[in-house]
PANUTI-255093 format. One record per residue (C-alpha): residue in one letter; x, y, z. Coordinates in pm, 1 decimal, m for minus. Example, Ala and Ser with C-alpha at 12.3 -4.5 7.8 and 13.67 -1.06 7.14 Angstrom:
2
   aa         px         py         pz
    A     1230.0     m450.0      780.0
    S     1367.0     m106.0      714.0
//
This chain:
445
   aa         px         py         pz
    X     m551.1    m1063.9    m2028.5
    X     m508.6     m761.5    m2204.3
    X     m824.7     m591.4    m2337.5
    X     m825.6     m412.1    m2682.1
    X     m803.2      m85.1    m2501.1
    X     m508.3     m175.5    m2391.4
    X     m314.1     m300.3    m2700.6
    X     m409.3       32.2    m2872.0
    X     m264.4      243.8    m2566.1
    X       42.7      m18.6    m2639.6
    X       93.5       26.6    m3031.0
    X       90.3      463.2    m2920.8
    X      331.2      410.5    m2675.1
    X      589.7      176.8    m2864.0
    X      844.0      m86.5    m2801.6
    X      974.8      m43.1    m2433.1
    X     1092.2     m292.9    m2156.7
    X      783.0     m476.2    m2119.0
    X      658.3     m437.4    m2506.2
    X      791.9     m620.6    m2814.5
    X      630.0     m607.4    m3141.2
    X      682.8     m913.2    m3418.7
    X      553.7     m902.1    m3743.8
    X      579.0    m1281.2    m3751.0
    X      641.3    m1588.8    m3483.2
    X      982.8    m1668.3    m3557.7
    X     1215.0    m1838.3    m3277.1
    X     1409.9    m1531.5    m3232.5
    X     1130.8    m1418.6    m2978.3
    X     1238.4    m1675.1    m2769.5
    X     1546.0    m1454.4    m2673.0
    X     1311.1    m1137.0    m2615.8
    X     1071.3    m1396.8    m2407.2
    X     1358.1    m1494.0    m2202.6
    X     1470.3    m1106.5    m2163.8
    X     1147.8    m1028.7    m2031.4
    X     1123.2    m1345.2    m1809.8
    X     1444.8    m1256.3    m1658.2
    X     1356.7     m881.4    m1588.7
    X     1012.0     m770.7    m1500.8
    X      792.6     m949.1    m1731.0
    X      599.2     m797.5    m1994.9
    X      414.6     m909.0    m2352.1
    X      528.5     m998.7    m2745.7
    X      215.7     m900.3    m2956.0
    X      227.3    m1096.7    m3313.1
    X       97.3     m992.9    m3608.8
    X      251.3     m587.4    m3490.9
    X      524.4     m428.9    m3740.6
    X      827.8     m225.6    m3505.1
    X      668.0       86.4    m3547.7
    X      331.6      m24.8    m3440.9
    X      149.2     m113.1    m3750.8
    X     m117.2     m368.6    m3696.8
    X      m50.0     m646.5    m3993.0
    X     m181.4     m954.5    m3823.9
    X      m92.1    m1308.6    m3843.4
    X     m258.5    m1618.0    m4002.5
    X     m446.2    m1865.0    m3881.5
    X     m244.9    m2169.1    m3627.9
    X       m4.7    m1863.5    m3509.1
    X     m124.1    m1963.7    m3155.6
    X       75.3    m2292.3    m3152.1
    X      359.3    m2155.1    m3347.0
    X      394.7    m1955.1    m3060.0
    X      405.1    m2260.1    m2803.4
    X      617.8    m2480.9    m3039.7
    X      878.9    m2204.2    m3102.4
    X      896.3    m1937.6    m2851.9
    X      764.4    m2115.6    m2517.7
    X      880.9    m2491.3    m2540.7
    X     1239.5    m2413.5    m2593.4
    X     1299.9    m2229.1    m2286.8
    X     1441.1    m2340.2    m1975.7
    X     1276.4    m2370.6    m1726.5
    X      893.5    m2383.4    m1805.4
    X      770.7    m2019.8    m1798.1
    X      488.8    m1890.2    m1655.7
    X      290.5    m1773.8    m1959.0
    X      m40.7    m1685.0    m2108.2
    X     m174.9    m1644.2    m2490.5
    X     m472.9    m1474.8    m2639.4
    X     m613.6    m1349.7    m2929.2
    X     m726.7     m989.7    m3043.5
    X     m913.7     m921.8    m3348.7
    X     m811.7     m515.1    m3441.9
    X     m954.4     m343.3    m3763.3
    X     m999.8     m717.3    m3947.6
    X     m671.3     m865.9    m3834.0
    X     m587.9    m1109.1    m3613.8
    X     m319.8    m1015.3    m3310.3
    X     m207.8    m1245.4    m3051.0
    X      m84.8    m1174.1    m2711.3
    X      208.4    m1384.5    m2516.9
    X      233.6    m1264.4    m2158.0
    X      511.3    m1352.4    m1981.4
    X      535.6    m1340.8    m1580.8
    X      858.6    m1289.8    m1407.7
    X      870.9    m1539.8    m1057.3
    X     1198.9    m1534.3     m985.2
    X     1374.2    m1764.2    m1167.6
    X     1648.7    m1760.3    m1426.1
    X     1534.4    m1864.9    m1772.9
    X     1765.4    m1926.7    m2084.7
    X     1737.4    m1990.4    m2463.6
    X     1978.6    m2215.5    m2618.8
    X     2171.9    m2244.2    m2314.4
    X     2216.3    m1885.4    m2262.1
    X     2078.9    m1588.8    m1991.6
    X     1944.1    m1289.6    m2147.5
    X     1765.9     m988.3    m2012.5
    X     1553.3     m662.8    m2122.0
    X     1711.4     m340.2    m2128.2
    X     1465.4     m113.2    m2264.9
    X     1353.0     m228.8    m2561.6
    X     1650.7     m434.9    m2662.7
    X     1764.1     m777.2    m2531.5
    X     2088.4     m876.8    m2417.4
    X     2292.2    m1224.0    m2303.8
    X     2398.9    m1219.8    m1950.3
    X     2806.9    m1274.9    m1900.0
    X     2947.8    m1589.6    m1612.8
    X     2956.2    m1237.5    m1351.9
    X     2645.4    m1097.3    m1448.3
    X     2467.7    m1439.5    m1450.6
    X     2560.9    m1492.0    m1041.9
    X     2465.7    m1159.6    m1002.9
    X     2127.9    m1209.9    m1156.7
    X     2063.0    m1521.1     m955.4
    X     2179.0    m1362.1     m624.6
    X     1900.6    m1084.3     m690.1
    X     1636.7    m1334.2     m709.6
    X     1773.5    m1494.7     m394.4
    X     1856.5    m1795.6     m553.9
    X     2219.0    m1814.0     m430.1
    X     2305.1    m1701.6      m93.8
    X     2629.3    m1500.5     m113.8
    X     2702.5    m1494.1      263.9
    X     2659.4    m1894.4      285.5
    X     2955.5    m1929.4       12.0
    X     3333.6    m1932.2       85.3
    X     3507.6    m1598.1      115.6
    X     3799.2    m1707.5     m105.2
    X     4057.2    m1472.7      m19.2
    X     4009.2    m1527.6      387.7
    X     4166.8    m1762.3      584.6
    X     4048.9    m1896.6      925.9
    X     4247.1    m1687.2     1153.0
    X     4100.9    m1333.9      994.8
    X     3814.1    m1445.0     1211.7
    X     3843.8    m1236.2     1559.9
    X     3796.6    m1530.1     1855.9
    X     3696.4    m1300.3     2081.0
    X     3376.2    m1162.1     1841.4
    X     3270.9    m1494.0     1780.3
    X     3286.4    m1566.3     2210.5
    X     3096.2    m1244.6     2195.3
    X     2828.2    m1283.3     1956.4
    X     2805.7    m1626.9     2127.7
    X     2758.3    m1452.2     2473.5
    X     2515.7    m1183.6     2354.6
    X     2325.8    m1448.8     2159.3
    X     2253.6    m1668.2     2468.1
    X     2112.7    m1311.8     2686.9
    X     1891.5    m1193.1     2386.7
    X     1773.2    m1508.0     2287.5
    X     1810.7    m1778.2     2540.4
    X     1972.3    m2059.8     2382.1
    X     2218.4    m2225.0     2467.8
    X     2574.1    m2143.7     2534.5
    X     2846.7    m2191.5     2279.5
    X     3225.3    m2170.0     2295.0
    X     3407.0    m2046.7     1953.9
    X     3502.8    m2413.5     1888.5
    X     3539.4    m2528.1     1480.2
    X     3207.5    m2731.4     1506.5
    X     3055.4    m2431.0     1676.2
    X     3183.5    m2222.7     1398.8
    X     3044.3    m2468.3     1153.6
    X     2714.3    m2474.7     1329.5
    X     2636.6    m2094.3     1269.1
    X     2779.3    m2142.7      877.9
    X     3066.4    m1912.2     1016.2
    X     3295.9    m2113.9      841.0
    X     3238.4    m2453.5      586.7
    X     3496.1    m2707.6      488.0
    X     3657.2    m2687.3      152.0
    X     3888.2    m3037.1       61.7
    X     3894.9    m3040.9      405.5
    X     4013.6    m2776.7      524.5
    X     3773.4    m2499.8      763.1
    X     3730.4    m2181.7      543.4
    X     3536.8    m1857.3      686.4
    X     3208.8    m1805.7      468.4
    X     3143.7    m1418.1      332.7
    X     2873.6    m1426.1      643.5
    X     3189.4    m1528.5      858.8
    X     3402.0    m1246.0      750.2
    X     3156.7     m988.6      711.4
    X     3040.9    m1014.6     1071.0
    X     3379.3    m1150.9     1281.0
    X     3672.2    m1011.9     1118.3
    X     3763.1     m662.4     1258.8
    X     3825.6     m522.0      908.9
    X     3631.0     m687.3      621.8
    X     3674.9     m500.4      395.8
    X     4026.2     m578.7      355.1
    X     3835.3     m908.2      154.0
    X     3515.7     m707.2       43.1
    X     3590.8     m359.5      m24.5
    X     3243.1     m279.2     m107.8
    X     3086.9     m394.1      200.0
    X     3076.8      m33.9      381.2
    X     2847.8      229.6      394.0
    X     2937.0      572.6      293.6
    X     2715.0      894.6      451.3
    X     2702.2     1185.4      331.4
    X     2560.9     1520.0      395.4
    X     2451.9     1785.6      148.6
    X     2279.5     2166.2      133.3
    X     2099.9     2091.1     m180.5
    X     1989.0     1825.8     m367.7
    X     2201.9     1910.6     m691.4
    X     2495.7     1705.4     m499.8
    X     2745.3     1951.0     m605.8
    X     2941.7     1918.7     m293.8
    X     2896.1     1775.1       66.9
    X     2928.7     1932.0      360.5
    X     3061.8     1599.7      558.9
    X     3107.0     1288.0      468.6
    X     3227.0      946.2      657.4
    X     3337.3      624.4      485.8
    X     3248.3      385.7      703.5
    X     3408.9       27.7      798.9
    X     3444.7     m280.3      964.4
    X     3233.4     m559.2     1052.7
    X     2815.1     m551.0     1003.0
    X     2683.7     m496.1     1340.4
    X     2954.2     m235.4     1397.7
    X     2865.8      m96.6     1068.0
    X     2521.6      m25.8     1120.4
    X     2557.7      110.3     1509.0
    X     2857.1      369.2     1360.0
    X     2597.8      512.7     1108.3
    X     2271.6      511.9     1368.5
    X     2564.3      691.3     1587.7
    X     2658.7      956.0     1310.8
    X     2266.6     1022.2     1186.1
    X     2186.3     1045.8     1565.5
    X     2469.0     1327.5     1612.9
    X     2382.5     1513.6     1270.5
    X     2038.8     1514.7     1196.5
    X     1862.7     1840.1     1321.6
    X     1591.1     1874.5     1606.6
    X     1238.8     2029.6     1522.6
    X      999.6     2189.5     1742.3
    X      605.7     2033.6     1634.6
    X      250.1     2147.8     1802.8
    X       62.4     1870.6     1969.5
    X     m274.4     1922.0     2089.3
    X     m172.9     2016.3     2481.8
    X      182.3     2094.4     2440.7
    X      490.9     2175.6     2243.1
    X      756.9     1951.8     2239.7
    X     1135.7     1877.4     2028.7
    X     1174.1     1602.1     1837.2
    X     1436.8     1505.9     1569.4
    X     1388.3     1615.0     1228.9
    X     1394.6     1272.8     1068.1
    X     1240.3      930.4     1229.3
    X     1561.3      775.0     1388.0
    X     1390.8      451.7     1503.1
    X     1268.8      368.1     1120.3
    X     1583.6      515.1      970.8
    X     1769.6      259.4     1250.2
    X     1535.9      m29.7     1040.8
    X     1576.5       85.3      659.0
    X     1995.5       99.2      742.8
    X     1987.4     m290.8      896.4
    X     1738.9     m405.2      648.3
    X     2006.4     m240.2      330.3
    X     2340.9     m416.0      492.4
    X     2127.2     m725.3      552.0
    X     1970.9     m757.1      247.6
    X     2218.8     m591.6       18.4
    X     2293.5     m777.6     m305.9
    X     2670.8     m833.4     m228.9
    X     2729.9     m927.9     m576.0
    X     2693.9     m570.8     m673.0
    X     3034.2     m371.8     m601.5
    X     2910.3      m69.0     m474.4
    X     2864.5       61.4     m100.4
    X     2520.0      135.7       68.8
    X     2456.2      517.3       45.7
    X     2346.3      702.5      275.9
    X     2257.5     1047.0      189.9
    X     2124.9     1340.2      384.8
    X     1953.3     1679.6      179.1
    X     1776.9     1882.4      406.7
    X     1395.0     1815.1      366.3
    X     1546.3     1449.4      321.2
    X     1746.0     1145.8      398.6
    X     1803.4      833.5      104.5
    X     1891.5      516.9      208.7
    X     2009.9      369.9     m117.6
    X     2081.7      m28.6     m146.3
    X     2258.0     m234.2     m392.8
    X     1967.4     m505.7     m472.6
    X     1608.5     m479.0     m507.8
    X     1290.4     m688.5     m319.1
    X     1353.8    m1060.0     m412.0
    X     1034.4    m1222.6     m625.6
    X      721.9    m1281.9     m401.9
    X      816.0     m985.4     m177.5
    X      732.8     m604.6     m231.7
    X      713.8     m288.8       m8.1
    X      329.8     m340.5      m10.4
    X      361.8     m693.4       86.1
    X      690.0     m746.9      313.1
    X      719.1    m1101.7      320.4
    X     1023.7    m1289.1      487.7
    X     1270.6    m1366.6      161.3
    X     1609.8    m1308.3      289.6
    X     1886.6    m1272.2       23.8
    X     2111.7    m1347.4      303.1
    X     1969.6    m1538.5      550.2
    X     2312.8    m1644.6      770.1
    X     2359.8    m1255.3      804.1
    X     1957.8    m1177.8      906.2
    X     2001.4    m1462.8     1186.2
    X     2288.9    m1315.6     1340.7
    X     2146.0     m995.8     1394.3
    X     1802.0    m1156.1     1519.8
    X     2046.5    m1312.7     1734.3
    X     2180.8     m968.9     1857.8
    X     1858.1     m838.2     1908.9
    X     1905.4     m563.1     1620.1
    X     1616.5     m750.5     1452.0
    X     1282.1     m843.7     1608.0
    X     1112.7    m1049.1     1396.0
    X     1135.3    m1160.7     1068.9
    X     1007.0    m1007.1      763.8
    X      793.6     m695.7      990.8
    X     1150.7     m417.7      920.1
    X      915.6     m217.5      673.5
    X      540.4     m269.4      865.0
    X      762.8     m128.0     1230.9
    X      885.2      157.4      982.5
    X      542.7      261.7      881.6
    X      410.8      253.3     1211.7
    X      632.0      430.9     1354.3
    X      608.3      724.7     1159.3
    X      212.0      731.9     1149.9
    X      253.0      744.0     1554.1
    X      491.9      973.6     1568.3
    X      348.9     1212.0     1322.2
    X      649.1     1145.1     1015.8
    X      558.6     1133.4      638.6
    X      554.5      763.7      628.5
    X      894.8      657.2      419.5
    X      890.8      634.1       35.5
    X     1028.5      271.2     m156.9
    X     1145.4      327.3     m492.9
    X     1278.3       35.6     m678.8
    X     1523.2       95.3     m964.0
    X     1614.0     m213.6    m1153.2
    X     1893.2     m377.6     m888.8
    X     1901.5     m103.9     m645.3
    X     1659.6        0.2     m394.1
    X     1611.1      347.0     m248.1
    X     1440.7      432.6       75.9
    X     1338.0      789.8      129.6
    X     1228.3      990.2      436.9
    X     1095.6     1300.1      413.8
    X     1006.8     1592.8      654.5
    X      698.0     1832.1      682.1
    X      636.7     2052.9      466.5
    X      595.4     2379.1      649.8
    X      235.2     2424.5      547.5
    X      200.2     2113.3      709.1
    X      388.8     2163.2     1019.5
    X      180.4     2445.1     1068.5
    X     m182.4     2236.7     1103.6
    X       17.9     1961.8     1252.1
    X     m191.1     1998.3     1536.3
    X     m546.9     1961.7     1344.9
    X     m432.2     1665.2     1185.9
    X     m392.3     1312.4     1214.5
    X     m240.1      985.9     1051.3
    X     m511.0      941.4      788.1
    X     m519.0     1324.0      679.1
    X      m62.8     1274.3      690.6
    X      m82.0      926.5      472.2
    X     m349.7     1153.8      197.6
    X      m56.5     1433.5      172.5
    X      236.6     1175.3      197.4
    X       75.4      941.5      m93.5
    X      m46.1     1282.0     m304.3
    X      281.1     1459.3     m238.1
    X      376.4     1194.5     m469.3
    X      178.8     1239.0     m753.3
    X     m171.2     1336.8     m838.7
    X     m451.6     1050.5     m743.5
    X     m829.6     1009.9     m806.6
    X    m1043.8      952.9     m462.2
    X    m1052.8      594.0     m550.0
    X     m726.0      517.9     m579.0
    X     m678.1      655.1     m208.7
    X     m933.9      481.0      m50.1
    X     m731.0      120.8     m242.5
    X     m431.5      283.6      m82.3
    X     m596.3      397.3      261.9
    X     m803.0       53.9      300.1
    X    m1099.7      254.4      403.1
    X    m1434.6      370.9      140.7
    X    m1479.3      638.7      m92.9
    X    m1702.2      857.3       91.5
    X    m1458.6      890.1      401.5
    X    m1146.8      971.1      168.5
    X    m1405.4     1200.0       m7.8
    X    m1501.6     1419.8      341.0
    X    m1079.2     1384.3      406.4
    X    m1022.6     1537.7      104.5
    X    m1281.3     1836.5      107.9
    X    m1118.4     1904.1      486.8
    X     m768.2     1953.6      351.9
    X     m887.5     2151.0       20.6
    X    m1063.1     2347.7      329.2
    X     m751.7     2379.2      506.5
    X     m507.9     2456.3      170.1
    X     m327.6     2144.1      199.9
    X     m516.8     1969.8     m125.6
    X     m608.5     2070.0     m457.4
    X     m804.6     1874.1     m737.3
    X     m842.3     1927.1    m1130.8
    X    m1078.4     1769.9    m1377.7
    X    m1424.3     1672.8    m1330.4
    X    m1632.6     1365.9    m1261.9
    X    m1413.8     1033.4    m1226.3
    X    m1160.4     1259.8    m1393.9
    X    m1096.0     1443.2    m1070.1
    X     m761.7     1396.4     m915.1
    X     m590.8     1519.0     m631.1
    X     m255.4     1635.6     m566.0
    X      m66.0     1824.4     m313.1
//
């Protein structure tokens, strides 16, 4: 429920993606409501003029709201109204929480982009839904394939390798077999190869799927002006992901680091989590999007950036099991490039606090997802030795942005006081610096 505090800091900052003002209720909100539903949520405040002016709204304005903004849309949102008295006038709040679903006024899709709304088009709508994992692009028919772009011999393969890793039992690349692992579905009778089918057994997929490849690049700088390398790479998913592990394995630079009793090399970026951020981007990809999986190497950093962003219900805080592709995460479970479901980002994090790596960096951006791994700063590297993985998650969450103490300790899982004696160790050490007083006081690196 938002507090009065709030709505002032709201009227300041204006009309954005997740803030509409109406003077009156009129049905048009119901479009804006949907917007919001369909993006990332956010609140219509009544009774506000567009440029923030507080002119309230009469009395009854509560079920206006329900009668004409809520009740016509499709489904039944998730939704809350209250009421805010502000200098003598009466405001009222509708929030609106996104879960996943598609909504629609009057039959049609719309979404928030900034602070205008906009109707969805037939592609952009089947987009929209395959972002919220709501239709499965790998279980559908790949149109344009027939049965025989499917490689016999990868299928026997995956088959073999399957029954070794997992120990079931054996198959033989027969059509029901084909059927059974949603390889291929019939269509007026007739066996066609699913997107899962081609992206995984046909030797060159992207003769059906152009965008299903991964391009890596290398750069001095991160202006972008030009690369130093690049690769383009191809063919089917499990090949796709060992050719770039392969490439980042032969590129990326060693480093020398000080342990406690010895010195020892290491490579300059985490392979083992960059090996899990590549398979969880081709595996969880929004193929609906036509554009390639980036990967893209500066040198105090690598991005891993991913067409599609963390389906509703799952975040990189809480890394629940919600595969947008489901046929394409069981085959490589099946391989063994996958150990459990749903743990990719937790087996990241740990192994970069036990190896001594700035744990990796998740920034959504509306359909696209980047992953970013970072190195040392030299300061850093330099005390490596008198530090551990609390004192490297303080710098890696504060090298981020500036933070009071209790915001770390939410972050950290651990009190006040011990963040407090971290903190006053690393100001001790250079590696921290604060500004403000009191519970002003904020931290940065």
């Amino acid at each position: 429920m938002m507090e009065i505090e709030e709505l002032v800091e709201r009227l300041k900052a204006g009309e954005n993606q997740k803030t509409e003002f109406k003077r009156a209720v009129t049905k048009d909100a119901a479009r804006d409501a949907v917007g919001m539903l369909n993006t990332n949520g956010g609140e219509i405040i009544f009774g506000v003029e567009d440029d923030g002016k507080v002119v309230g709204v009469e009395e009854g304005a509560e079920q206006e709201i329900l009668e004409k903004v809520v009740q016509p849309i499709v489904p039944k949102p998730k939704f809350g109204i209250h009421r805010l008295e502000m200098g003598g006038r009466r405001v009222v709040v509708l929030s609106l929480v996104k879960d996943g679903k598609v909504y629609a006024y009057r039959n049609v899709v719309y979404v928030r982009i900034g602070s205008m709304t906009r109707p969805l088009n037939v592609e952009e709508i089947v987009q929209h839904a395959a972002e919220h994992a709501l239709l499965h692009f790998d279980s559908l028919e790949c149109r344009e394939a027939r049965l025989e772009d499917l490689d016999p011999g990868l299928i026997e393969w995956y088959f073999e390798v399957r029954e070794k890793v997992r120990g079931v039992r054996p198959l033989s690349p027969t059509p029901e077999s084909m059927k059974l692992i949603r390889a291929v579905k019939e269509v007026n009778g007739e066996l066609r190869p699913t997107n899962a089918g081609v992206l995984f057994f046909c030797r060159d997929p992207q003769r059906f799927l152009p965008h299903a490849r991964v391009r890596l690049e290398f750069f001095e700088d991160e202006l972008m002006l030009e690369s130093r390398k690049k690769y383009e790479l191809g063919g089917p998913l499990w090949k796709l992901a060992e050719e770039t592990l392969k490439r980042l394995e032969e590129e990326v630079p060693g480093e020398f680091i000080t342990l406690p009793t010895r010195r020892v090399e290491r490579k300059k970026f985490p392979l083992a989590a960059l090996r899990e951020a590549v398979i969880n981007a081709l595996i969880h990809r929004n193929y609906y999007i036509p554009a390639e999986t980036l990967v893209l190497v500066f040198p105090d950093k690598i991005e891993v950036r991913n067409p599609g962003s963390f389906p509703p219900g799952a975040t990189p805080e809480r890394p629940v099991h919600i595969p947008r592709n489901p046929v394409l995460a069981q085959y490589m479970y099946d391989l063994g490039h996958i150990e459990k479901y749903g743990i990719g980002i937790i087996r990241m994090r740990e192994f970069c606090r036990a190896n001594g790596y700035p744990e990796p960096q998740f920034i959504l951006e509306g359909s696209f997802t980047r992953v970013v791994f970072t190195t040392l700063p030299p300061r850093v590297s330099a005390l490596r030795q008198q530090l551990d993985g609390t004192d490297l998650d303080i710098l890696g969450y504060l090298g981020r942005g500036k933070l009071t103490s209790s915001r770390l300790a939410a972050l950290l899982g651990v009190s006040k006081m011990t963040v407090l004696r971290r903190l006053r160790r690393l100001e001790e050490l250079g590696l921290v610096k604060k500004s403000g007083r009191g519970k002003g006081t904020v931290y940065f690196a």
